[in-house]
N, C-alpha and C positions, 0 to 999 in steps of 0.2 A: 594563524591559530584562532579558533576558535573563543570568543570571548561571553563571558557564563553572564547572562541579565539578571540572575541574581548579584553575582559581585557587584555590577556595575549600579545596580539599585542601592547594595549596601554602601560603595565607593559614593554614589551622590546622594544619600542622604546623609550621611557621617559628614564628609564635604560642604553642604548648609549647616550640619548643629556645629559643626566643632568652628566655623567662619562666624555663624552668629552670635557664639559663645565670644569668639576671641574680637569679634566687632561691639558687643556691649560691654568687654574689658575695656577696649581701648576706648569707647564712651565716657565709661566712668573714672578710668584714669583722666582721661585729658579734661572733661566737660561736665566731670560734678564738681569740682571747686569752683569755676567761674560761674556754675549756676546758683552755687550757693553763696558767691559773693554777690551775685546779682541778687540772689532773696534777700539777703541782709542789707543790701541799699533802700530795696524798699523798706524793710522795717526798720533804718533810721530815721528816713522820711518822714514815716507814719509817729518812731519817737520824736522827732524834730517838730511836727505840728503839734502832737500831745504838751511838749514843754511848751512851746509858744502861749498854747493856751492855760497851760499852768499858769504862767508868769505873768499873762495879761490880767489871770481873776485873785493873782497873789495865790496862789492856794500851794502852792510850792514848798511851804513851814505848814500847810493841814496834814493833818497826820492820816487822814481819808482819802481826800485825793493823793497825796503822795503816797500812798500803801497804795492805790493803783496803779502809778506809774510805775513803781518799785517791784510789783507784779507782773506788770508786761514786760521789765528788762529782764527780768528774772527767765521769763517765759519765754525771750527769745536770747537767752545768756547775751546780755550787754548791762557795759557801764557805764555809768552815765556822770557827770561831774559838769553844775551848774554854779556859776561867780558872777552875783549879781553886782548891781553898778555900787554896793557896799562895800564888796572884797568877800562876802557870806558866803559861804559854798553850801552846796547842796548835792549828795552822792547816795548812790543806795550801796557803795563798798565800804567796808571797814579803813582800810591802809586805803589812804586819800592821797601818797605821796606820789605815786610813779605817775596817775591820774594827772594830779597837778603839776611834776614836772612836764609831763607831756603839753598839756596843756601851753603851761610857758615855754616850749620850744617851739610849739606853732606860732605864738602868736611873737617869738623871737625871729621866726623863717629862720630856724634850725632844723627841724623834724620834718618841715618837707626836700631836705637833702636826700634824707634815708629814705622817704617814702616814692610811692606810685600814686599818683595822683588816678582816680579813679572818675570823678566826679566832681565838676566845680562852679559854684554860683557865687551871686553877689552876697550871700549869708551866710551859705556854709562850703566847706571841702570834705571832700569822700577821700579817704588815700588806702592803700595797703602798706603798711611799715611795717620793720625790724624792729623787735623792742629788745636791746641788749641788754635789760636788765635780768629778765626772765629766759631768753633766748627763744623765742617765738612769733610768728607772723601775728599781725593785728587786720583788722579791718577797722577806721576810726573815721570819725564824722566829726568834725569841729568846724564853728562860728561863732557868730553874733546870733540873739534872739533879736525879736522887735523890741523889745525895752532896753537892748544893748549889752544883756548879759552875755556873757562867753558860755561855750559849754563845750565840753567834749562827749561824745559817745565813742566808746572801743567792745569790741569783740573779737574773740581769739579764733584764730582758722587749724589752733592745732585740735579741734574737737572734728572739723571736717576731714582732716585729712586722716586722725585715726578712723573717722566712720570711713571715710572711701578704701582706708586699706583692709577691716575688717568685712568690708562689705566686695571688695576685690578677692578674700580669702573665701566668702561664702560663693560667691559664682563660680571660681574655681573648684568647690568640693560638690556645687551644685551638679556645675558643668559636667564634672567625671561623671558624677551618678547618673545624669542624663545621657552622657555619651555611651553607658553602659546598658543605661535602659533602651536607649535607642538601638543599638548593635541585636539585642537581644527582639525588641520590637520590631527590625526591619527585618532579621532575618526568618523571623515567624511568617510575617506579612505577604514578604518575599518567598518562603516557601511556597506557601500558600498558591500565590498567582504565577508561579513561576515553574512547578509541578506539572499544572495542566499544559503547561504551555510545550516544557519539555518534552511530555507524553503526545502533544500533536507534532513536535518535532521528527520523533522516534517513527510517528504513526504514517509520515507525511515519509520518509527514509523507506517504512516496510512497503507505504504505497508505489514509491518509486521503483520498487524491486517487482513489482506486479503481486505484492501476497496480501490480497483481500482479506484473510481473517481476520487482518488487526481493527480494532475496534476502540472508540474513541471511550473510556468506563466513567471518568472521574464526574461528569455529570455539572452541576450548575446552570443556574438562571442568568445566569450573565451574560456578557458576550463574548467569552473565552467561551462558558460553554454554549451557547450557539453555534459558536466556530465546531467547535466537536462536534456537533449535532449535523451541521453540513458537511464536514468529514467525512463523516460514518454514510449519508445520504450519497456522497460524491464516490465514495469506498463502490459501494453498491451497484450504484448504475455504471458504475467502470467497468467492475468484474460484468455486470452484465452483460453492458457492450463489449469487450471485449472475447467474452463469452461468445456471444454474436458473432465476431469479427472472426473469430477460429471456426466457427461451423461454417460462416459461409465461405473462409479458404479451406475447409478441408473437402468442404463441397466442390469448391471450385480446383483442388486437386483432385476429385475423384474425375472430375470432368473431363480435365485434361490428360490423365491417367485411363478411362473410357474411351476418350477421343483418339490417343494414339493408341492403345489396344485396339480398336473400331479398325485404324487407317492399317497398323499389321494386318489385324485378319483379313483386312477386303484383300492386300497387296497377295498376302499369302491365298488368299480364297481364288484369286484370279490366277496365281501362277499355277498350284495344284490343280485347277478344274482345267485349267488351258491343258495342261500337262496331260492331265487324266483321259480327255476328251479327245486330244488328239489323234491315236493311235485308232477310236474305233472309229471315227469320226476319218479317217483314211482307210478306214478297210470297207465301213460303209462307200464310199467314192468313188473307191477300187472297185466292188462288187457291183456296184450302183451304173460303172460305166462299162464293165464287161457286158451287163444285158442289155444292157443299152447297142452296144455294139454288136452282138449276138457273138460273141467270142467264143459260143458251143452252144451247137444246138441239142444237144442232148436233152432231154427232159430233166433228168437227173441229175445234172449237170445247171440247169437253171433254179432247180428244186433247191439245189444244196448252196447255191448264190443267194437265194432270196431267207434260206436260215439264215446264214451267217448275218446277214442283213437285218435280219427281225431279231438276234440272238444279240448283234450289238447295241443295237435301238433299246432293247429291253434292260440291260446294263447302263447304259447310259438313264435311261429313265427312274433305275433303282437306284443309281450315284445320286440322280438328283433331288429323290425324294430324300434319300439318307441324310445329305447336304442340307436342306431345308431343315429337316429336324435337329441333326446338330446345329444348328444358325438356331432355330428356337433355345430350345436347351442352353447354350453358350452366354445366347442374351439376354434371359432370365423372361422371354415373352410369354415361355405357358405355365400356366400355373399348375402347383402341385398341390391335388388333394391328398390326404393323408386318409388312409381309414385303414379298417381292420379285417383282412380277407385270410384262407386258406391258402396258404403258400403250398401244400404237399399238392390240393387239388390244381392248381394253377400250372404247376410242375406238370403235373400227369396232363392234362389239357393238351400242353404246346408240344410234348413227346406224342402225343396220339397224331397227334397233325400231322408230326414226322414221319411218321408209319413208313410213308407208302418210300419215301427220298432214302430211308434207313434199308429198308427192304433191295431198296434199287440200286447202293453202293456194297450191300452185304455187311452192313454194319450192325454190333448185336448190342442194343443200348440195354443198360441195368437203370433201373430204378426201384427199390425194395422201400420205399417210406410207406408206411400203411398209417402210421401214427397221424395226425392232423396236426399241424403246427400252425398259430395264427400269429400273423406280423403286421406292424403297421407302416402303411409304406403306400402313394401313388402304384395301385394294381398296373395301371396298363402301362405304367414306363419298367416297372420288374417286368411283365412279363415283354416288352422289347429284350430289358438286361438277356433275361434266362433266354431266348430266342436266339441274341448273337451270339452267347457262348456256346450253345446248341449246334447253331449253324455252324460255327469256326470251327469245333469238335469233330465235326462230321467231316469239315473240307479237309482237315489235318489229319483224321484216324489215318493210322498204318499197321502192318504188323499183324497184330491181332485183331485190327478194327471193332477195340472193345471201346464204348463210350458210356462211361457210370455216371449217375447224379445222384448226390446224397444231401441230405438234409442234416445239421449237428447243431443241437441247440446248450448253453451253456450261458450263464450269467446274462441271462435276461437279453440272449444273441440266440440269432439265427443265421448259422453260417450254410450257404448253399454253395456247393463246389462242383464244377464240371471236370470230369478226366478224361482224357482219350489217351489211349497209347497213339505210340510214336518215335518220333525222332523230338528231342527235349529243343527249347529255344535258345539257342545261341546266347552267351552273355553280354555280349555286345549291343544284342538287340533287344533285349529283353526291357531296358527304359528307355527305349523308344516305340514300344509296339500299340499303346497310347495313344500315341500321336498322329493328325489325320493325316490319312494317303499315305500312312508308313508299313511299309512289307515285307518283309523279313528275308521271305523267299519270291521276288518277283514274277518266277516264270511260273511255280503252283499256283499263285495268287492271279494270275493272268488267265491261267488254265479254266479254275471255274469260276472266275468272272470277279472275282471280289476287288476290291477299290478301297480297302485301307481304311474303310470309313468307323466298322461295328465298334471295334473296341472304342474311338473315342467318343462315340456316344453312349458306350457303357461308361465311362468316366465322369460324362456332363454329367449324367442321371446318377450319377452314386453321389456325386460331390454336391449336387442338388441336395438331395437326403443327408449331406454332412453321414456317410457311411463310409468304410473302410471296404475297400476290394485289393485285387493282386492277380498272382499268379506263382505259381510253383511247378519248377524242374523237377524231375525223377529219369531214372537211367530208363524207363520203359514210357515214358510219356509225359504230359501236361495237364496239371490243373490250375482251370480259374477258378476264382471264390468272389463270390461277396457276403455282406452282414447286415441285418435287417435287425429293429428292435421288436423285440417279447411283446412287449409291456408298453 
């Protein structure tokens, strides 16, 4: 369990006032009476030389000097009682009795029964006694002076002991006040430095979570706030580095994410082209070694070996150029310019081309756009797009061997859509036909030469352009689409 530096601030400052409180109690209980018996020995002393010298100059009966001395017992509460070698006493008390019986029990060695001897010389004795008459401790000094007189001094300890007790009651009213103002003081104090501290706690908790916003607010010149001030600095360059540290692992998964797409497509690029290549690449061999052999002499018969020959060379040559440019496309090596060209005229361009290939399968292509529509869009990779959908149209028309292209613009689109009649595409195949060297109908696809290739490179270049294309069934035929922007 966690333990609060506030409490433990407020537990150890309470802890010293309330020990030092109860250590100057027990001070003043034990060790102000003995000090105040110890100050009242000196000031018998200093009475004890003052009488000497009373007595040596006689002035003892002046009413001058004796109003002095009688001043100074006064002023440190003693009594004093002097019996010179006449039997004359001398006292600054009224009731001279208890004085003088005292007196005569010392000099009987009776009253140092009762007493504590405190102090003893060859002139005088110091004691503390019981005075049964009064019921109260005494402090008393009795001897001989130098001229032989006797004298006693007493003073009473019940004036000490009522101060030590009233002055016991004032530390204890003190103490509480103190202990309350201190509770109150420490936990101000204690807030105070104890707040910031918690808030780098919390701050130091949020950093551990990885949430950079938190921020160190509570401010100071100190060095709590310093400590914040380097917080907030350490806060910083964390999120930054770490910042850092996620770009360059997501860099380093794209890497790897590239690299194994990279090692797919080569694997897939080498099985496909092995695949693809093989079959002409055997008839070239075939054809290549029949004339080689003279397997017929016929003219015509050689004539129609060296087509097929140059018919598959020409196939293979177009796989490979197709190949190349999906490899560009795929791997983002050519760049696309964007600009803003006539799509209707572009249309009609790559159909005029067609002319003669349309004429020569009897296919009757529609084209009715007169309108101009401008798109923005890489010209020469649409007109690739419009070209294979063109071409695949033409290889595909049946039936009617109708082949339309229309142009329909709406919400700031241009949708260009090729249809041929036909026989509609399979739905099996129809999310596959995308995909390179995929053919739906292999032996057509064989027949006039094609290789799987067009549509996936209508795809690189659409998805290049972040544009949407497809394809749509009908009972009478097929259309492709793509969408170019207006604007």
């Amino acid at each position: 369990m966690r333990r609060s530096v506030k409490r433990q601030m407020i537990t150890v400052f309470l802890g010293l006032l309330v020990s030092l409180i109860a250590v100057l109690f027990i001070i003043n209980v034990r060790f102000l009476e003995p000090y105040y018996i110890g100050n009242k020995k000196t000031q018998f002393i200093e009475m004890y030389h003052m009488l000497n010298q009373a007595v040596e100059k006689g002035s003892l009966d002046n009413t001058d000097k004796s109003g002095e001395l009688i001043f100074l017992a006064e002023k440190s509460n003693i009594s004093f009682l002097v019996q010179d070698s006449s039997g004359v006493f001398y006292t600054n008390v009224h009731d001279q009795e208890q004085l003088k019986n005292q007196l005569l029990g010392y000099r009987l060695n009776q009253a140092q029964k009762t007493g504590k001897v405190l102090e003893s010389t060859d002139h005088y004795q110091i004691t503390q006694s019981w005075s049964p008459w009064n019921q109260t401790d005494y402090v008393e000094m009795w001897g001989s002076l130098d001229d032989g007189s006797q004298f006693l001094l007493r003073s009473p300890l019940e004036g000490i002991k009522e101060s030590a007790k009233i002055s016991n009651r004032f530390l204890l009213s003190i103490g509480s006040v103190l202990i309350l103002v201190g509770i109150i003081s420490v936990w101000f104090f204690s807030k105070r430095l104890t707040d910031p501290i918690l808030e780098l706690a919390l701050l130091s908790d949020r950093m551990a979570d990885l949430d950079f916003e938190a921020k160190y607010t509570s401010g100071g010149c100190d060095e709590i706030g310093e400590l914040g001030a380097n917080f907030n600095r350490m806060s910083e360059k964390l999120e930054s580095t770490i910042c850092e540290l996620k770009c360059a692992n997501n860099r380093l998964k794209e890497d790897i994410e590239q690299k194994e797409k990279l090692e797919k497509m080569r694997n897939e690029f080498l099985g496909n082209v092995s695949h693809e290549l093989k079959t002409p690449i055997a008839l070239i061999q075939g054809y290549a070694e029949g004339l080689k052999e003279g397997v017929n002499d016929d003219p015509r018969d050689r004539e129609f070996y060296c087509d097929v020959i140059m018919d598959e060379a020409a196939k293979m040559n177009q796989m490979v150029r197709n190949l190349l440019t999906l490899n560009q496309l795929e791997f983002g090596d050519e760049d696309i310019v964007f600009e803003r060209f006539d799509l209707t005229e572009l249309i009609r361009g790559i159909l005029q081309s067609m002319e003669i290939l349309a004429e020569q399968e009897g296919i009757r292509v529609i084209f009715r756009q007169e309108q101009r529509v401008y798109v923005w869009a890489d010209e020469f990779k649409v007109e690739q797009v419009v070209r294979n959908y063109v071409s695949n149209a033409f290889h595909h028309v049946d039936k009617e061997k109708v082949v339309e292209v229309r142009i329909r613009t709406e919400e700031n689109k241009a949708r260009v859509t090729v249809f041929n009649t036909g026989a509609p595409i399979a739905e099996e195949d129809v999310g596959h036909i995308w995909e390179k060297f995929y053919k739906a109908d292999k032996a057509h696809t064989r027949e006039y030469g094609g290789n799987g290739i067009g549509l996936s490179i209508v795809k690189a270049i659409m998805e290049s352009f972040h544009q949407k294309y497809g394809v749509n069934n009908y009972d009478n035929g097929v259309e492709f689409w793509f969408e170019l922007d207006v604007q």
